[in-house]
C-alpha positions in Angstrom: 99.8 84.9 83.6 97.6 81.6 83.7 98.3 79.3 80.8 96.5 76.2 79.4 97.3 73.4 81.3 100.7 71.7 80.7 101.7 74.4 78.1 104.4 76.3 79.9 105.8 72.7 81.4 105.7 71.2 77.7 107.8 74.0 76.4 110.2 73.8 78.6 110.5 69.7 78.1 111.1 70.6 74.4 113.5 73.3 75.3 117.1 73.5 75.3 118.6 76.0 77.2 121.8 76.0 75.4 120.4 76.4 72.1 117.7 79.5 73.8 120.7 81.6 74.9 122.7 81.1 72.2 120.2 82.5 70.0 121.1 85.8 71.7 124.4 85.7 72.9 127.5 83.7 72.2 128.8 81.0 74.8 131.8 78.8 75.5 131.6 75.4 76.8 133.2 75.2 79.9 133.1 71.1 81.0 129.5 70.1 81.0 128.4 73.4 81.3 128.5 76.9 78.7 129.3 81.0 80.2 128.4 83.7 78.6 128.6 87.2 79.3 125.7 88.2 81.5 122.9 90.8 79.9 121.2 91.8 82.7 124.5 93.8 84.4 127.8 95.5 82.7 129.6 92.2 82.2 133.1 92.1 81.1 134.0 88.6 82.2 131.7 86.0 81.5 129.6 85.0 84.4 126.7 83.5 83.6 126.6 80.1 83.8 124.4 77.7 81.6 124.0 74.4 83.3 123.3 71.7 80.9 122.1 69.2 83.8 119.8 71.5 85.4 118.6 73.0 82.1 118.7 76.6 84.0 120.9 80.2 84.2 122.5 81.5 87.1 124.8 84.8 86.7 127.1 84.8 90.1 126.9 88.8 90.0 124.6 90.1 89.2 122.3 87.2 90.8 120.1 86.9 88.0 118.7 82.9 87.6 116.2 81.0 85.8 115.1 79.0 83.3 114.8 79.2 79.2 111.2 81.1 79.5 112.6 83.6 82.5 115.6 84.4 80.4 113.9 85.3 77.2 111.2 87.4 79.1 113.9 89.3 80.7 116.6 89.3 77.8 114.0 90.8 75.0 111.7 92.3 77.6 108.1 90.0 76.6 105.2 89.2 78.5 105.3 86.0 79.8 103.1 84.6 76.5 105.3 85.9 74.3 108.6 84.6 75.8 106.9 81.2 76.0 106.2 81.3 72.2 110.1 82.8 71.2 111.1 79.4 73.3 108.9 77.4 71.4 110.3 79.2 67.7 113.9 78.9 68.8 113.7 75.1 69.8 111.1 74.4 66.7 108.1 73.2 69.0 105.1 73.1 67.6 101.6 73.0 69.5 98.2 74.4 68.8 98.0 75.3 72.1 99.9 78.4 71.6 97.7 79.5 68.2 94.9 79.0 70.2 95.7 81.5 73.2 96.9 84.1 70.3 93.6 84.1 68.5 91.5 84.2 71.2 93.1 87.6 72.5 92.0 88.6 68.8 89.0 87.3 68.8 86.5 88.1 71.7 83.1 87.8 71.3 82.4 88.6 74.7 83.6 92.2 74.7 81.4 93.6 72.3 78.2 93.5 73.8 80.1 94.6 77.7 82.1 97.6 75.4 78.4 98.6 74.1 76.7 98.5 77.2 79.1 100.4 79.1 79.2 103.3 76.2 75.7 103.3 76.5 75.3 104.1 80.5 78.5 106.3 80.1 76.7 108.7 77.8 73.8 108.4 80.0 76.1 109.0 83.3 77.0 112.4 81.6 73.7 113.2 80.7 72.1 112.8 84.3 75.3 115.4 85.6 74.0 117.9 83.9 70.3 116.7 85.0 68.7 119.1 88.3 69.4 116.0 90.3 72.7 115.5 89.2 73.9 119.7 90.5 75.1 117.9 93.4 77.7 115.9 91.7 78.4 119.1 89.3 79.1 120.7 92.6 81.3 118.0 93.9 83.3 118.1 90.9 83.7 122.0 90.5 84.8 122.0 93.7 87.7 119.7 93.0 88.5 122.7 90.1 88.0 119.7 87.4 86.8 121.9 84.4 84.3 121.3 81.6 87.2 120.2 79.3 88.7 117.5 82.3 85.0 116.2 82.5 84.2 115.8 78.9 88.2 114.2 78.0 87.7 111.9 81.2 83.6 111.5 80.6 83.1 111.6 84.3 79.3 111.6 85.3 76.6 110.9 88.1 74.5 107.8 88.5 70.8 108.6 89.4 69.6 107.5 92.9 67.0 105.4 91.1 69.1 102.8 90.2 66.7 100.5 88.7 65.6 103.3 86.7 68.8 102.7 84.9 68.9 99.1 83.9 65.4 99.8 82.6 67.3 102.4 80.4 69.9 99.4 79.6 67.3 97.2 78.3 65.3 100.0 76.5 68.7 99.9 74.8 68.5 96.5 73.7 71.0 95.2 76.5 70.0 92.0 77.8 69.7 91.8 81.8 72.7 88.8 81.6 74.5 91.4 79.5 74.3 94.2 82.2 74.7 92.1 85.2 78.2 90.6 83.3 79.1 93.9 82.6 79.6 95.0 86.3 76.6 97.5 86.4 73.8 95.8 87.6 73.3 94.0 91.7 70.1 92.0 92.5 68.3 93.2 95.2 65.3 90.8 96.1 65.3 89.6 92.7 65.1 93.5 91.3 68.3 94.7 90.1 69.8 98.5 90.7 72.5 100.2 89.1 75.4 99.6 92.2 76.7 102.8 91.7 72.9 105.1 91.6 73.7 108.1 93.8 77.0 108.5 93.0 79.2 110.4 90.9 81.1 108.5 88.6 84.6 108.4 87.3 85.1 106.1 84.1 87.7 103.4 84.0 89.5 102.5 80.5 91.4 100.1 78.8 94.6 100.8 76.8 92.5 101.5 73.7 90.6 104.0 75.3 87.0 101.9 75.7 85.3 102.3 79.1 85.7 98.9 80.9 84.8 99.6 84.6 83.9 102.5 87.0 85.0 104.0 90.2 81.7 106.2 92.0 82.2 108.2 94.8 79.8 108.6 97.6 78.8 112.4 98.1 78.5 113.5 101.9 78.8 111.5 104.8 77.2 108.2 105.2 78.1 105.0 106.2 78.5 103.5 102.7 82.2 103.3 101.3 83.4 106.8 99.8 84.2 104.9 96.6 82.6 101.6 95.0 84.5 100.2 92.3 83.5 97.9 89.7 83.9 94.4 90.4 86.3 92.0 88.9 84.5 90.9 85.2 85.5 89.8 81.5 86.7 93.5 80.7 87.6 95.1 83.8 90.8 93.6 85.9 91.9 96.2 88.5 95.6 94.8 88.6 96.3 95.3 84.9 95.0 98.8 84.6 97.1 101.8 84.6 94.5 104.4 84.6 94.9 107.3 81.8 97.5 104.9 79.4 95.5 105.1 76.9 95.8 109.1 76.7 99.3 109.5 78.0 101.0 106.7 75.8 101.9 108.7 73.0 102.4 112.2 75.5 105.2 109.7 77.4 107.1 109.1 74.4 107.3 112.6 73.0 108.1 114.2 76.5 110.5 110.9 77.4 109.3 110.1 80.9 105.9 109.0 82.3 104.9 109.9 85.8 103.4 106.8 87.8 100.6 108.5 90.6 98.1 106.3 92.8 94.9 107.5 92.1 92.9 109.2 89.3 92.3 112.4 91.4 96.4 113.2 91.3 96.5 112.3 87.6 93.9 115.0 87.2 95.8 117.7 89.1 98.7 117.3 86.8 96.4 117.2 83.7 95.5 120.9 85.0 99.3 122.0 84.8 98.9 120.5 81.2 101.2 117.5 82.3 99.9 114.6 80.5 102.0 111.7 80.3 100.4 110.6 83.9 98.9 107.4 84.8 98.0 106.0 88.0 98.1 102.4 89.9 94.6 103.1 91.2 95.9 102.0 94.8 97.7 98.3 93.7 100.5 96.9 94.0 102.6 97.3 90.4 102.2 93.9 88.6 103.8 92.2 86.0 101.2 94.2 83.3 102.1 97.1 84.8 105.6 96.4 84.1 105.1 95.3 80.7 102.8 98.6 79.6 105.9 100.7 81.2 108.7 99.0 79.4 106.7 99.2 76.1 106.9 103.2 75.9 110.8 102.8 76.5 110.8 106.3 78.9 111.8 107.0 82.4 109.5 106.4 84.9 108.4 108.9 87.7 107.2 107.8 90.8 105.1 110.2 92.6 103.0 108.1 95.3 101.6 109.1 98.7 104.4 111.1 100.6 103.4 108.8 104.0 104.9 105.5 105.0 103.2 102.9 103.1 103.5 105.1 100.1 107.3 105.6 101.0 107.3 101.8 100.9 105.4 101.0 97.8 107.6 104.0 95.9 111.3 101.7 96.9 108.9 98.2 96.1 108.3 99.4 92.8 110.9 101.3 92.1 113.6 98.0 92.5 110.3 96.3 91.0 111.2 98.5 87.7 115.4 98.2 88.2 115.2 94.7 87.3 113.1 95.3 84.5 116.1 97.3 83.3 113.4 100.2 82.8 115.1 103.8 84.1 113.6 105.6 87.1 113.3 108.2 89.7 111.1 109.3 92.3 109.6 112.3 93.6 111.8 113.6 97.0 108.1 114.0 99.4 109.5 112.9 102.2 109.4 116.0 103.7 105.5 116.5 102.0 102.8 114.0 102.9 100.0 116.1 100.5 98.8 114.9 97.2 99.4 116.5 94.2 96.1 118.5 94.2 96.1 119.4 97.8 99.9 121.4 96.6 97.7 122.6 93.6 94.9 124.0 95.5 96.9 125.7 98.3 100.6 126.1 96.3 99.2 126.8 93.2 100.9 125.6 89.7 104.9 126.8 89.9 104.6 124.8 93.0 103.3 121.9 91.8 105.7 121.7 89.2 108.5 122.6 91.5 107.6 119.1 93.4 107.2 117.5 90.5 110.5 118.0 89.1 112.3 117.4 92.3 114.0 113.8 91.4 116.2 111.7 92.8 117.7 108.3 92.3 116.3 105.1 93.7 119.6 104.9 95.6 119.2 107.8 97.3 115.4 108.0 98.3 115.7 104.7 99.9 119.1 105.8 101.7 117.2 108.7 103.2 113.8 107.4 103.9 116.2 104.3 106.3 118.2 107.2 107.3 115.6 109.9 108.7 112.2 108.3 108.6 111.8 104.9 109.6 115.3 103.7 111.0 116.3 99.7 110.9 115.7 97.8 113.6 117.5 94.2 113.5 120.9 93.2 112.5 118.4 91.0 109.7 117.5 94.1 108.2 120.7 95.7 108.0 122.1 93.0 106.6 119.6 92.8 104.0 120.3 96.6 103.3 124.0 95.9 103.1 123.1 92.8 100.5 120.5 94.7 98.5 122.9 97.8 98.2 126.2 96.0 96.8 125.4 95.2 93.4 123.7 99.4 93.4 126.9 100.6 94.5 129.4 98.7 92.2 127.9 100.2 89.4 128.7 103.8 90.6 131.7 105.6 89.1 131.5 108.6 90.7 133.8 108.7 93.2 132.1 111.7 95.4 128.8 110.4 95.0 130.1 106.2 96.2 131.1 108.1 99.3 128.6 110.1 100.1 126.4 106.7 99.6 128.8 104.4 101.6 128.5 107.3 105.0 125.0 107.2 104.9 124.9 103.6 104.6 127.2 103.0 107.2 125.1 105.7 109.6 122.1 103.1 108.9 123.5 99.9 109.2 126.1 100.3 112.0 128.9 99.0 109.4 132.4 101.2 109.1 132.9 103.1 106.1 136.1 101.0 106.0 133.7 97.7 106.4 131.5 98.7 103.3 134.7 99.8 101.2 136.2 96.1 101.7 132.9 94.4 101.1 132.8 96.4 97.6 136.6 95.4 96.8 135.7 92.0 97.4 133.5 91.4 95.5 134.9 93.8 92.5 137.7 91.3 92.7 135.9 88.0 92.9 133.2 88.5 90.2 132.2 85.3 90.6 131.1 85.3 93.8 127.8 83.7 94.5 126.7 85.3 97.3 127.0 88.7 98.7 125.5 88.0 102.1 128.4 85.7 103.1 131.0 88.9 102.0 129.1 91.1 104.0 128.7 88.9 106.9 132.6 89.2 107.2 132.8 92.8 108.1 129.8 92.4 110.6 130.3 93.7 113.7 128.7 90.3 114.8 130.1 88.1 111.9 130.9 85.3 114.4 127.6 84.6 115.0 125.9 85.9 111.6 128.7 83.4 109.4 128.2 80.3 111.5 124.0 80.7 111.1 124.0 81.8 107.6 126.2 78.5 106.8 123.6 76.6 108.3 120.7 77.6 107.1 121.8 77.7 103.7 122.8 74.2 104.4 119.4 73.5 105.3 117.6 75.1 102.4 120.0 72.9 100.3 119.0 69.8 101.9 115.2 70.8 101.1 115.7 71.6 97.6 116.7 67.6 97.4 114.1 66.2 99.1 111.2 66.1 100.8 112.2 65.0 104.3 114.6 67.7 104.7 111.6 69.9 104.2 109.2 68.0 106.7 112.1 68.2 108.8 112.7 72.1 109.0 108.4 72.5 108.9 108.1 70.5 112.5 111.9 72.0 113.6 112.9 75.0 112.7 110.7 78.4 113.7 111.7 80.2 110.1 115.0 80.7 108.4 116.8 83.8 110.0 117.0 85.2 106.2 114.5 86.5 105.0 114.5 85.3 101.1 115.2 81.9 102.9 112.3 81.7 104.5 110.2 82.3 102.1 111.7 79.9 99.7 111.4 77.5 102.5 107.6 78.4 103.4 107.5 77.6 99.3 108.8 74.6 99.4 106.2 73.2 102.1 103.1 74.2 99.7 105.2 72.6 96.6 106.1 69.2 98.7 102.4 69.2 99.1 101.2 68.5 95.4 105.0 66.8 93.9 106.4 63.8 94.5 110.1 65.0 94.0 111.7 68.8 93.3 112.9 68.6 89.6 114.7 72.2 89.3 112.9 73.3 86.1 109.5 72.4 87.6 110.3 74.2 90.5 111.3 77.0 88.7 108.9 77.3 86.6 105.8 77.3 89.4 107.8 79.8 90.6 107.7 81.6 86.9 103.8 81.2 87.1 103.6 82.0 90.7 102.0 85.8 92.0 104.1 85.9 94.7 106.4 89.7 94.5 109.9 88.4 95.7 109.7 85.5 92.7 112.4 86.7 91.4 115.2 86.9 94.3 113.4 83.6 94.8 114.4 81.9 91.5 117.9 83.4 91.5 118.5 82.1 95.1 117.3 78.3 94.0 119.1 78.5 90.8 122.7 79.5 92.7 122.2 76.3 95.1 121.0 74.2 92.8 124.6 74.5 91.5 126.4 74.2 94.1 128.6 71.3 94.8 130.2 69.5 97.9 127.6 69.1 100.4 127.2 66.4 102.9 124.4 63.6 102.2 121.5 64.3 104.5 121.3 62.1 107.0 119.3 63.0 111.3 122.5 63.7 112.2 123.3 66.2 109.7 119.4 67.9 110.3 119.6 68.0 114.3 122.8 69.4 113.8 122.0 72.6 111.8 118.7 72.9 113.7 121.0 73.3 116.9 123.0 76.0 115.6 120.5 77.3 114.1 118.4 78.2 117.2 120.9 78.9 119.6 122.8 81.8 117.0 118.8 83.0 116.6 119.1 83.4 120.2 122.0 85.4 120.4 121.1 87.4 117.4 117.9 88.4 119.5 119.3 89.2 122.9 122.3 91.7 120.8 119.3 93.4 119.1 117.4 93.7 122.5 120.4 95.1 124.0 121.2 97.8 121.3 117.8 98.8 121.2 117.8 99.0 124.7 120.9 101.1 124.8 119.8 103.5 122.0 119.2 107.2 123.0 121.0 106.6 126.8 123.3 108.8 128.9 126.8 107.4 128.8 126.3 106.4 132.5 122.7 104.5 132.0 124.5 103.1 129.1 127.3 101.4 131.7 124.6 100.3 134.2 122.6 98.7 131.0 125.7 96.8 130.0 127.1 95.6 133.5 123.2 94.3 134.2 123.3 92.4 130.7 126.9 90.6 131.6 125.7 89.8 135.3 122.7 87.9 133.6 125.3 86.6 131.5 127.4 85.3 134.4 124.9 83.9 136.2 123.3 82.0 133.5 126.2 79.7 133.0 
């Protein structure tokens, strides 16, 4: 969320994050520095440290960092706006600045004129499907089995051909031509403007409250033009903080307790005709931080039910994690084995099948265990890795004895790691809850954790160094050919763009352009630069020190890459072309020293 300039920065001057936390949960001074037990996992031992000096969080479990804002966003579960104003309550900072944004999301004049326009060429979208010329879009419509009562609830319509017919009907309606062209309808064509969606039939977009705010119009037969045209981005309609059908399906989620999360209008309409109502769909983006918010307000369990493919296998374990550390519940639809869309299973399945699929949950855990362990297998001993690292905090949470070890053998059938490997990894860190980094647990029971330890100690080295100043990060930008580590590098790739515009990296600043930042990984971001920003013991940075880690850096790279090349290379082989593989590789071993 964009703020007025200087706002967010201000508050956080004024802030004190002693005083924010302790406003929710008690701490203990601990030298300079306060603990407290951590919210955001099941805490028994305070592990959340509170660093006076850095005026930021860091929990050394869980992972969970930040700043005052971040942790009263994620402790009470605001938007951003309304964690920045509890900051400014709790540490009695006053500025009209913040009035100012809260009124004018009260007080829009610009909406009402847009709202009126778009009612207006609604009503007259309906009218002209039910016109002679509109029996083609009637058509379309009846053949996708949406029935009279689907239309009329979701006002769907057709745009005539002649589409400056239709802004002559806008202004015979008292809209002004300035009035139509803001609201999205209207394109100039050599100075005459058409309707952008005239041939079309229509499907109405709407805000939370139910008002038409945009449209999405579907091309019918073949042509060259795009099958849909949506509105473009204006004062009422923004794609990435709509949730199409909320406005109906609000109140249905909280009385049924769950809310199903689809991708595009046409599957929340297939489960409106099993009479399954608390549905609402992305319409194809990413889930942003809106999203989020409308979610966490209805305080039910969340249903992902995207595309059954790859990229919607993807986007279902993105968003899924997405709502995991918004503490919001959720499962996902098994269609791993089922790449149709809810209406296609309508259509051919018919209903009991539908709702069959619909109800077949599972867990977060184990969708993305099976989707690494049949569908897409990992490649690189970086991804496993990350697998390993993401997977830890999941599996220390489990109490259930049979299902931890059905999760550890399929995670060790993924990753390459022993069932014994994982099982130490886990008692680790069970034991030493204040351990600050998983990674460099897990690196230990690598197979290749020679190699793996000495480069992650260097390039988190490194990444230290360039959180302290800016020749450190000059340095890796003309060096070093990306971190190995993947949340590394993009902290790193970060930290170039934010050397650019500041003089020096003050943590809370950093932090909190990070806070106001659109980037999806912000998060592991911040959590990572909070846990080395309080770190101690590391060397001054000197040429020596930099040529150093860039040495070891690229020659462990290097052998990282050829082991990968080799496994891959060895994957699928007879026993015997396995041995020939191998006594090639150590030949060109031998020869190369």
């Amino acid at each position: 969320m964009a703020f007025e300039e200087g706002l967010y920065e201000d508050v956080l001057k004024h802030a004190d994050i002693v005083k924010v936390v302790s406003a929710y949960l008690p701490v203990v001074r601990i030298g300079k520095d306060y603990l407290a037990k951590c919210p955001f996992h099941d805490d028994t031992n305070p592990s959340m440290r509170i660093s006076t000096r850095l005026n930021i969080f860091k929990c050394f479990v869980c992972g969970t960092g930040g700043n005052s804002i971040s942790f009263v966003r994620k402790y009470a579960r605001l938007s951003s706006f309304e964690a920045l104003k509890k900051v400014a309550d709790i540490s009695d900072y006053r500025d009209p600045r913040l009035e100012g944004v809260a009124k004018t999301k009260v007080i829009d004049p610009k909406r009402a004129p847009l709202l009126k326009c778009l009612h207006d060429l609604t009503v007259y979208y309906q009218y002209a499907l039910n016109s002679p010329e509109g029996k083609e879009g009637l058509d379309y419509i009846a053949g996708r089995h949406l029935d009279a009562n689907l239309r009329n609830k979701f006002r769907l319509g057709y745009a005539f051909k002649d589409g400056k017919a239709t802004c002559q009907f806008l202004l015979s309606k008292g809209h002004s031509l300035k009035t139509i062209e803001d609201a999205g309808v209207a394109t100039p064509v050599d100075g005459v403007y058409y309707d952008r969606n005239q041939g079309r039939v229509v499907f109405p977009i709407f805000d939370n409250e139910g008002e038409v705010i945009g449209y999405s119009a579907r091309r019918l037969g073949d042509g060259p033009e795009a099958k849909y045209v949506n509105s473009p981005e204006t004062h009422l309609f923004h794609k990435s903080n709509i949730l199409y059908n909320f406005h109906n399906a609000k109140e249905k989620a909280r009385i049924a307790g769950y809310i199903y999360v689809l991708e595009g209008f046409m599957d929340v309409f297939a489960l409106q005709r099993i009479n399954v109502e608390a549905a609402v769909a992305t319409m194809g983006t990413v889930l942003t931080e809106e999203h989020i918010r409308l979610l966490r307000s209805l305080n039910v369990e969340v249903r992902l039910c995207l595309d059954g493919d790859l990229p919607g296998q993807k986007a279902s374990m993105v968003m899924a994690d997405q709502l995991i550390k918004n503490s919001i519940n959720v499962r996902i639809v098994d269609n791993q084995n089922n790449r149709r869309d809810p209406d296609e299973i309508l259509d051919n399945d018919g209903e009991v099948a539908l709702n069959a699929y619909l109800n077949k949950l599972i867990s977060y855990v184990d969708f993305t265990l099976n989707y690494y362990l049949n569908i897409n297998p990992l490649q690189t001993t970086e991804q496993k890795t990350h697998l390993i690292q993401e997977f830890v905090p999941v599996l220390l949470s489990i109490r259930s004895q049979l299902e931890l070890d059905s999760y550890i053998g399929k995670l060790g059938k993924i990753t390459g790691y022993t069932s014994e490997a994982i099982r130490n990894i886990l008692k680790t860190a069970r034991v030493k809850p204040d351990t600050r980094d998983y990674r460099s647990v897990i690196i230990n029971y690598h197979p290749e954790r020679k190699i793996l330890r000495r480069l992650h100690i260097a390039e988190r080295e490194l990444l230290y160094q360039m959180l302290q100043n800016k020749e450190a990060v000059g340095f890796y930008e003309g060096n070093i050919d990306g971190f190995y580590d993947s949340t590394y590098r993009v902290i790193a790739n970060f930290l170039i763009e934010y050397a650019r515009n500041h003089e020096s990296f003050v943590p809370t600043d950093l932090i909190s352009s990070l806070e106001n930042s659109d980037l999806d990984n912000k998060e592991a971001m911040i959590n990572q630069i909070s846990e080395l920003y309080m770190e101690r013991n590391h060397p001054a940075c000197d040429d020596e020190l930099l040529n150093t880690l860039e040495g070891v850096i690229k020659e462990e790279k290097e052998r990282i890459f050829e082991n990968d090349m080799l496994a891959h290379s060895l994957e699928n082989k007879e026993p015997l072309e396995q041995a020939r593989i191998l006594a090639d590789y150590h030949r060109r071993k031998m020869r190369g020293k």
